[in-house]
C-alpha positions in Angstrom: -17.9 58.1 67.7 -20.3 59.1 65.2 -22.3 56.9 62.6 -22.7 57.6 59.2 -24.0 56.1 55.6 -21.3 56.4 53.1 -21.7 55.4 48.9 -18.5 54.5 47.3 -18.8 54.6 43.5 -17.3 52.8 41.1 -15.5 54.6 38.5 -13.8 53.8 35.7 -9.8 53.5 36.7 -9.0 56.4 34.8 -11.6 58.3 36.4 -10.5 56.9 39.8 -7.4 57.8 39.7 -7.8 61.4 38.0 -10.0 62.2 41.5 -7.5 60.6 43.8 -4.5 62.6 42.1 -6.4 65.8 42.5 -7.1 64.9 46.0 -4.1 63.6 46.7 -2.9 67.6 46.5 -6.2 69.2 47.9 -8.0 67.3 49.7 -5.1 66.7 52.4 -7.9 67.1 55.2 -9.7 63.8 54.5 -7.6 62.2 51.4 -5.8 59.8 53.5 -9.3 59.5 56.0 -11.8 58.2 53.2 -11.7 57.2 49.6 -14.0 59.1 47.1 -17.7 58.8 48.2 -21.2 60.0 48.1 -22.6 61.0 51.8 -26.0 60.0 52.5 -26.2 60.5 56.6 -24.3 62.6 58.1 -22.8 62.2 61.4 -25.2 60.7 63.8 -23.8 60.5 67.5 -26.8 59.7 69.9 -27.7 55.9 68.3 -26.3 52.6 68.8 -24.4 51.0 65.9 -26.7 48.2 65.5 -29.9 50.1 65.8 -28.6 52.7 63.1 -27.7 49.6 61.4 -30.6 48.2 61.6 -32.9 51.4 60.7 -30.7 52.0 58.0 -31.8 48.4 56.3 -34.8 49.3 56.8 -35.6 52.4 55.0 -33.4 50.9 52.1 -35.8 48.0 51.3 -35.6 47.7 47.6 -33.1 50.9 46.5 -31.8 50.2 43.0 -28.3 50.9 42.2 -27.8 54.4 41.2 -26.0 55.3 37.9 -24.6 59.1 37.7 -22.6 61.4 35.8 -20.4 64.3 37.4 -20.1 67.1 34.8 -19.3 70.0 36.9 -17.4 71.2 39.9 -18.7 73.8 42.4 -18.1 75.5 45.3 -19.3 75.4 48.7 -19.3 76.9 51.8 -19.1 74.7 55.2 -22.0 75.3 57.3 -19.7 74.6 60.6 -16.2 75.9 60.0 -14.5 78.6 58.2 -13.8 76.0 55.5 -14.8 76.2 51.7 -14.8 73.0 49.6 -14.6 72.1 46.0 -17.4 68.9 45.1 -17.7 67.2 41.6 -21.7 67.2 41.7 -23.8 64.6 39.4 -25.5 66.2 36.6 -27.4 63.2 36.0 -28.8 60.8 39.2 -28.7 63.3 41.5 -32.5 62.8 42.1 -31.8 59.2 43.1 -29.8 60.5 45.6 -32.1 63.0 47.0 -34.7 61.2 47.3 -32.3 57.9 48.4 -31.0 60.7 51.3 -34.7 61.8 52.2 -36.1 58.0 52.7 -33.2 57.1 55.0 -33.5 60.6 57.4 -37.9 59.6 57.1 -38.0 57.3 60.1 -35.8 57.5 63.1 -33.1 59.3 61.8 -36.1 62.3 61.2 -34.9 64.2 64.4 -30.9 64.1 62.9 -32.0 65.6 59.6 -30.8 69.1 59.4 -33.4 71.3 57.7 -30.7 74.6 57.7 -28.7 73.0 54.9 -29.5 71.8 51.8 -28.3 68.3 50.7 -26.1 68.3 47.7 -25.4 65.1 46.2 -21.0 65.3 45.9 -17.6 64.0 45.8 -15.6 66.0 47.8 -12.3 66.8 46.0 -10.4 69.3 47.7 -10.5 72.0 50.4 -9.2 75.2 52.2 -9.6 78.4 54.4 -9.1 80.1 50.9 -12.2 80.7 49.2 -10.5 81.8 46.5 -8.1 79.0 45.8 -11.3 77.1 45.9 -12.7 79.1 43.3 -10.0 78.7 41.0 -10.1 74.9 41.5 -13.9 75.0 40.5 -12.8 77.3 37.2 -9.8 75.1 36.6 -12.3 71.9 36.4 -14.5 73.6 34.3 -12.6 75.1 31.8 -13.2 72.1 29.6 -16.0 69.7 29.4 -15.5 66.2 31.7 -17.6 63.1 32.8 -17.4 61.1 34.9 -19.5 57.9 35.2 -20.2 56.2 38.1 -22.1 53.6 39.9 -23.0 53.2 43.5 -24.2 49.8 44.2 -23.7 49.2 48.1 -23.6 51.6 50.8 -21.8 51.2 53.4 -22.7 52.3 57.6 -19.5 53.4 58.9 -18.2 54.5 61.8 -15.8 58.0 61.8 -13.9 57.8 65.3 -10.1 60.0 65.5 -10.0 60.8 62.3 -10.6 56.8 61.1 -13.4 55.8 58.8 -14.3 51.9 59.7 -17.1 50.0 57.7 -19.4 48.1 59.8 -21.9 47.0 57.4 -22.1 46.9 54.0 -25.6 47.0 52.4 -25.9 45.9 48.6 -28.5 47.9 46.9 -30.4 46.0 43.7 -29.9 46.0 39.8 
């Protein structure tokens, strides 16, 4: 089992349901495992749920609710698979999440942080071996101007166990 901290936006229905279409045909890896989401922990397998828990309320003390706006799509490479993905990245808020990412890996999590890769604030929207079928996903979102508003205002601990996401605690983050 491993532990994560998961942010669910809140999209416009439009919005929603453009992502989830798109996903719905490239993202068959973890479409039917999560809903659209900002990660802010990565997988953390050597805690107890209730201590992660708990040091996860604690680095959040006051954390605002974060307003963003995707406007582009880009490509990345997985750092632990031969996998390339396609992310919808936040042209505006992504700050907020960096430094929302960096405050919750500053205590105990510290050790977990990985200082290899570099933390890109994302919704994951599709997927594949082929780098280049991921490219032309990342041109075919781009061709035209988009944005996408969101909001995160909770973030949920979750657990990821056989390919299941489960929601242990939710945390509500301020206005």
């Amino acid at each position: 089992m491993s532990l994560l901290v998961l942010a669910y936006p809140l999209f416009s229905a439009a919005d929603f349901r453009a992502i989830q279409d798109f996903r719905r045909t490239h993202d068959r890896r973890y479409y039917s495992v999560v809903a659209p989401h900002v990660a802010l922990v990565y997988p953390v397998s050597d805690m107890e749920p209730s201590a992660f828990a708990a040091e996860i309320r604690d680095r959040l003390g006051a954390t605002r609710a974060i307003n963003f706006v995707l406007r582009y799509a880009a490509l990345n490479i997985d750092a632990f698979e031969d996998l390339t993905h396609v992310f919808l990245i936040p042209e505006e808020g992504a700050g907020s999440f960096v430094r929302l990412h960096d405050r919750l890996y500053a205590g105990k999590l510290l050790p977990q942080r990985r200082l290899d890769i570099d933390y890109i604030p994302h919704v994951g929207i599709g997927n594949s071996r082929d780098r280049a079928e991921c490219l032309r996903l990342v041109e075919q979102w781009n061709a035209r101007p988009f944005e996408i508003r969101g909001t995160v205002s909770a973030l949920d601990i979750v657990t990821y166990e056989n390919n299941s996401v489960t929601t242990i605690d939710r945390v509500a983050l301020g206005s």
